[in-house]
N, C-alpha and C positions, 0 to 999 in steps of 0.2 A: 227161852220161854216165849210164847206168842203172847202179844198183847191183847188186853179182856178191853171189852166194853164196859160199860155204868151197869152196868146189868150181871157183870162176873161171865159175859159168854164170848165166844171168839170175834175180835174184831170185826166186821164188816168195813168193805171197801167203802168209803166216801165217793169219791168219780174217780174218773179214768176217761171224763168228758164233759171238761177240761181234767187233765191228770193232777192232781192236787197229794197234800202231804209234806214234809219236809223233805224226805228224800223222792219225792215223786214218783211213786208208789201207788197213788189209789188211797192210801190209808192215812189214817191221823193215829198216828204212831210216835212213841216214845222215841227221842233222839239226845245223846249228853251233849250236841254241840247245837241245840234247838234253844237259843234264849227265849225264843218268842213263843213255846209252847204251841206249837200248831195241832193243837191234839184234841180240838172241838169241833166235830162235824156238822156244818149249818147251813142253810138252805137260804140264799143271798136272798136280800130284798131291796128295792130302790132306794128305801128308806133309811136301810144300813149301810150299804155303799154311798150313799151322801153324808150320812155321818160319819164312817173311817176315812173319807176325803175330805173333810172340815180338820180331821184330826191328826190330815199330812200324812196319811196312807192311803192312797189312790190304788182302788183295787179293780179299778176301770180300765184302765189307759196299758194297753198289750207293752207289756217288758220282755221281747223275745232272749236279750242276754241272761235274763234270768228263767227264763224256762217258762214265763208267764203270760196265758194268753189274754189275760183283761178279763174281768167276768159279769157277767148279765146275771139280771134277777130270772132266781129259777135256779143259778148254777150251785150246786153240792161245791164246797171248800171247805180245810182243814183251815181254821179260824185261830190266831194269835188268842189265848186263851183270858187272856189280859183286855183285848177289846171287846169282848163279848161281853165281858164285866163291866167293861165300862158303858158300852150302851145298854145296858140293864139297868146301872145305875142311874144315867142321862135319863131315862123312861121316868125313874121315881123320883129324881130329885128337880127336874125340867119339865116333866110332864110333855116327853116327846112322846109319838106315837108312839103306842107298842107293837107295829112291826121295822120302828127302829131295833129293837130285839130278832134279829135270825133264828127263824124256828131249829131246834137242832135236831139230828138226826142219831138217836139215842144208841141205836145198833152199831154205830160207825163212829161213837164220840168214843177218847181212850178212856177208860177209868180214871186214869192216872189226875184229871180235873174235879174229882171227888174231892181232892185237899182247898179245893177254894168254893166249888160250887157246892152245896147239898142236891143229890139224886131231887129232891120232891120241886127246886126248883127248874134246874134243869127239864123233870115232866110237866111242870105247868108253862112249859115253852117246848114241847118235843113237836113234830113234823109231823101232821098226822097225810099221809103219802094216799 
């Protein structure tokens, strides 16, 4: 079965420039050997890329053995579903910017992040493109 969106509609590609996903794919897709839930599609910001690199995930810096080309604000990523949470949480409990939060891209997020996020927060942070 194809995987749905937050919306119950057919996935939508995240990129494919840079190609992002766990199986690098384009999509943020369900995967059983994916610990890190890459299954939230979000729209980089400075803001968030300095804060997953305080937080020992440098999403900067090109990792060609892993398939990874470094990514700029502006770039579409399937997002470890767990840091998103956490710089959500940084926002309200730090009073960090709120574009330390990644606008996400609701078409191309899996469903499957329903079990931790609520739909109404997830739209009060969607991408308006």
């Amino acid at each position: 079965m194809a995987d749905r969106n937050v919306h119950g509609e057919d996935l939508a590609a995240c990129s494919t420039d840079p190609t992002t996903g766990f199986e690098r794919d384009g999509c943020c897709g369900t995967h059983p050997d994916d610990r890190g839930r890459h299954e939230l599609c979000a729209v980089m910001t400075a803001e968030f890329l300095r804060f997953s690199r305080e937080r020992g995930n440098d999403l900067v810096t090109p990792r060609p053995a892993f398939s990874f080309p470094g990514l700029d604000p502006g770039d579409r990523w399937c997002l470890c579903l767990g840091r998103w949470v956490e710089a959500l949480e940084a926002t309200r409990d730090r009073r960090l910017p709120e574009t330390t939060v990644p606008p996400v891209v609701l078409e191309a997020t899996n469903e499957a992040v329903l079990d931790a996020v609520d739909l109404e927060t997830l739209e009060a942070h969607a991408y308006d493109a």
